[in-house]
Every structure is written in structure tokens, then in C-alpha cells.
C-alpha positions in Angstrom: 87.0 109.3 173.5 85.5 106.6 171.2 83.0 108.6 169.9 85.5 111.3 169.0 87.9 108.8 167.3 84.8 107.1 165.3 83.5 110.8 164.5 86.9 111.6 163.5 87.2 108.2 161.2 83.9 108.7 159.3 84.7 112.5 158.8 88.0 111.3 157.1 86.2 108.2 155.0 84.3 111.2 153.6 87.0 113.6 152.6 89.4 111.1 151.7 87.4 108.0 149.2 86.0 110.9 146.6 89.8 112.0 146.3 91.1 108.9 146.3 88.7 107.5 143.2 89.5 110.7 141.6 92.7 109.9 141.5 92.7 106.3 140.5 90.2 107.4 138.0 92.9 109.7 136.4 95.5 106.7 136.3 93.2 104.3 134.5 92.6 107.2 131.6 96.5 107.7 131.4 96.6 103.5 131.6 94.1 102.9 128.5 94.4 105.7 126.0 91.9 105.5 123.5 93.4 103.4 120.1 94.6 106.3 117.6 93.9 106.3 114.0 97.1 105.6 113.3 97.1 102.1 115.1 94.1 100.6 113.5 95.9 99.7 110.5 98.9 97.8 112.3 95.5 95.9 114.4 93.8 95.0 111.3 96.2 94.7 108.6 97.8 91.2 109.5 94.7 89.6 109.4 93.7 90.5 105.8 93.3 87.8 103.2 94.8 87.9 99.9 94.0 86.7 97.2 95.0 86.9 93.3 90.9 87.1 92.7 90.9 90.3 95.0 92.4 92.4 92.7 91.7 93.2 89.2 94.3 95.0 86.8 94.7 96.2 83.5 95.7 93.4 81.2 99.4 94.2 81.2 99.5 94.0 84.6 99.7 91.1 87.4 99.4 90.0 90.8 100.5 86.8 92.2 100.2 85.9 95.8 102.9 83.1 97.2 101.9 81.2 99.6 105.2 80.6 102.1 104.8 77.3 104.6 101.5 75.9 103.3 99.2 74.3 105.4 101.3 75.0 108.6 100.7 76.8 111.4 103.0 79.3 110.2 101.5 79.7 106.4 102.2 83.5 105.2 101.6 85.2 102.1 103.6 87.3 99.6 102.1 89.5 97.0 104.1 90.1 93.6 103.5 92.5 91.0 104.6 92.3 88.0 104.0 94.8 85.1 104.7 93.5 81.2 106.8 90.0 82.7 109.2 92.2 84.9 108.3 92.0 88.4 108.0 95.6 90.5 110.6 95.6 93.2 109.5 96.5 97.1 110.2 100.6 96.4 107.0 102.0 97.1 104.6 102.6 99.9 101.7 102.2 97.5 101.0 102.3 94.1 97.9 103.1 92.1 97.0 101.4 89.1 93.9 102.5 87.2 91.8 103.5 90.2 92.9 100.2 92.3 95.4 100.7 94.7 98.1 98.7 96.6 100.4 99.2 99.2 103.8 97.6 100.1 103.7 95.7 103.4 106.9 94.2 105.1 107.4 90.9 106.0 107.9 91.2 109.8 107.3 87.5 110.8 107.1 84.5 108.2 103.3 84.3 108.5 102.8 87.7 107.8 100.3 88.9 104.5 103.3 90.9 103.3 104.6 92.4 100.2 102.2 94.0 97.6 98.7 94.2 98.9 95.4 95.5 98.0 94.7 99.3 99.7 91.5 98.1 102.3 89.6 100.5 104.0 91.9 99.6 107.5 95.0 101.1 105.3 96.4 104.1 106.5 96.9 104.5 102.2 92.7 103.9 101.8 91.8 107.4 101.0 94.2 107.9 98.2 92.3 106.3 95.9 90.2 108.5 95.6 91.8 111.5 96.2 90.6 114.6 93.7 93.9 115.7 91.7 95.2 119.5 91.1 95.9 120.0 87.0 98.1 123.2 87.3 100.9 122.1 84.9 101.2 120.7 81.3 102.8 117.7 81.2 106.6 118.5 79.7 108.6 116.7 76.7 111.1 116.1 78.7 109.1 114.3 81.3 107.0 112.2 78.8 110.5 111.7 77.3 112.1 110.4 80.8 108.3 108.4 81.8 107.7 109.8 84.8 108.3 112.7 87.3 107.9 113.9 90.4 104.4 116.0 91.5 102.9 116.8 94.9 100.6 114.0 96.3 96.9 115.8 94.8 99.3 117.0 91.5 98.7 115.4 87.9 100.0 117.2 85.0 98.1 117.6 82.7 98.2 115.8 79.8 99.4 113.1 81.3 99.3 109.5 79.9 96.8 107.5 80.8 98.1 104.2 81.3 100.6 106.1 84.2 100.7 105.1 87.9 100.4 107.3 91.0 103.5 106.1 93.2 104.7 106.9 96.9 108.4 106.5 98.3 108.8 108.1 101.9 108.5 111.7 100.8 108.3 111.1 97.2 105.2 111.1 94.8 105.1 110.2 91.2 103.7 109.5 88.0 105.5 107.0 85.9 105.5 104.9 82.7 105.2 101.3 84.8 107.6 100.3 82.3 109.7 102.9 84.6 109.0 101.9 88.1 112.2 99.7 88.6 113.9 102.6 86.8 113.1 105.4 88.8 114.2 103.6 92.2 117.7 103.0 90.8 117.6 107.0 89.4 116.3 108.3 93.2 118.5 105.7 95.0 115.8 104.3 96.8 116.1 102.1 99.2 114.4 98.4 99.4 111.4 98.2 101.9 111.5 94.7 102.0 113.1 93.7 105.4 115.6 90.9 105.3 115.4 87.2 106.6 117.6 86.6 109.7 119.1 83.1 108.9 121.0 81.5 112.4 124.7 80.8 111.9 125.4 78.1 113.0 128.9 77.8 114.7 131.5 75.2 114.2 
């Protein structure tokens, strides 16, 4: 009888282990999916530096990082951009300025690098920069007239001034006049990106 019930008990070891790390095996993959393209960005992106040196513009143009809690555990950075003296409100995912891009980055938590920020290779934004552009429309009067209108994401009229900016709101993709920018968001109703800071109420 113990022979049978130890035969029977190493027969089952057998069948039964194989399965059974089969089966956990399965579990872990479901557990740990691999990390998404998508993802790297929101992994990376908090941790890049910025700097007003990082980025060069056109002379009309500037970049000012502010530095929020200095020196504290807690520091964060804020990047304004500013075209002519009139500062470029939080309405675009990114903007590209003469080949150098930057994308718009909510602040989240108060040491967050937020607000305009250099496009880096972790940005889900990187390969706009250098994205070849369709010419299959002349420019119109009305649109130079206006400064700027709306064009599929590889679409440039042609004839289209130089000193214009490839923008991106949600769905939206323009070329504008950066004298425009502001403009445009009040004409399109579009909405700020910036996210608001919650400020405690304090009861009486």
C-alpha cells in the first residue's frame, strides 16, 4: 500500500509542477507588461533639467526658466516664452520655432520642470522636429492677411513666411505669425493647459 501511495505521489509531482509553473509563468507576464512607448516620456520627463542656456532662439524670441522654492527640497521649474515682450500663454502642446522645438508640460506637483520646455529625445513631441513637410497649397491673402491658419500636421503652404511657427493644440495644427499665437487661442477658444494650484481654505 505504501508503495502504491508513494508511486501515486511522484506520478502526480510529475504531471502537476510543469502545469503549475506554466501557469504562474503566465501570471508574472500579465503582472509586468513590458513599459510602452507611450510611458517613457511620463518616466523620464520629470527629471529633465532646464535651463535658459538649453535653448537658443531667434533674437525676437525668449525663454526664461523660474525657479519656484529655491534651494528646497521641493525646488521646481517653470519655463516662459515670450515672443517680442508678450509672453506665450499655456495653449499649445508644442511649438516649433526655427527648427527648435518646445512642448508645454503641466505643473502637476510644485517641483515639477513644467511649463514650456525644450522637445528631448524622451518627448513623445521629439520626432516633430524633423518631420518632412507636404507643399500642396499656396499660401492665401487671406491667411497671410489673418497670420496664421490651420494645415494638417506634415502640411506647409507654400509660400509661407519664414519667420512662422508650427503649433499643436489637441487636434489642431498651425502655422502662425508668433505675433499671433495669443490671438489664435482666443479665435479657437482654446482652453488653458496649465493646471491650477489647489490653495487649502482654511475654515473659520
Amino acid at each position: 500500500m505504501n508503495k502504491l501511495f508513494r508511486f501515486s505521489l511522484v506520478l502526480f509531482l510529475i504531471v502537476a509542477l510543469p502545469a503549475f509553473h506554466v501557469s504562474a509563468s503566465g501570471r508574472k507576464e500579465k503582472e509586468e507588461p513590458a513599459v510602452q512607448e507611450e510611458d517613457i516620456n511620463n518616466v523620464f520627463a520629470p527629471e529633465v533639467e532646464m535651463n535658459e542656456s538649453d535653448v537658443s532662439l531667434p533674437s525676437d524670441w525668449d525663454y526664461q526658466v523660474e525657479i519656484t522654492m529655491e534651494g528646497s527640497r521641493s525646488e521646481g521649474r517653470i519655463g516662459h516664452l515670450f515672443f517680442m515682450g508678450t509672453e506665450i500663454g499655456p495653449w499649445f502642446d508644442y511649438i516649433i520655432i526655427n527648427g527648435t522645438g518646445l512642448e508645454y508640460i503641466p505643473m502637476q506637483n510644485i517641483w515639477d520642470r513644467s511649463g514650456y520646455r525644450k522637445i528631448t529625445r524622451y518627448s513623445c513631441y521629439s520626432i516633430v522636429t524633423d518631420m518632412s513637410l507636404q507643399h500642396n497649397y499656396e499660401i492665401t491673402a487671406e491667411e497671410l492677411g489673418k497670420g496664421w491658419y490651420e494645415a494638417p500636421a506634415d502640411e506647409k503652404h507654400s509660400g509661407t513666411p519664414s519667420e512662422w511657427v508650427r503649433c499643436k493644440s489637441g487636434e489642431l495644427y498651425f502655422w502662425a505669425d508668433p505675433a499671433r499665437l495669443n490671438e489664435i487661442a482666443e479665435t479657437m477658444g482654446i482652453d488653458r493647459l496649465d493646471v491650477p494650484q489647489m490653495v487649502p481654505v482654511k475654515n473659520d
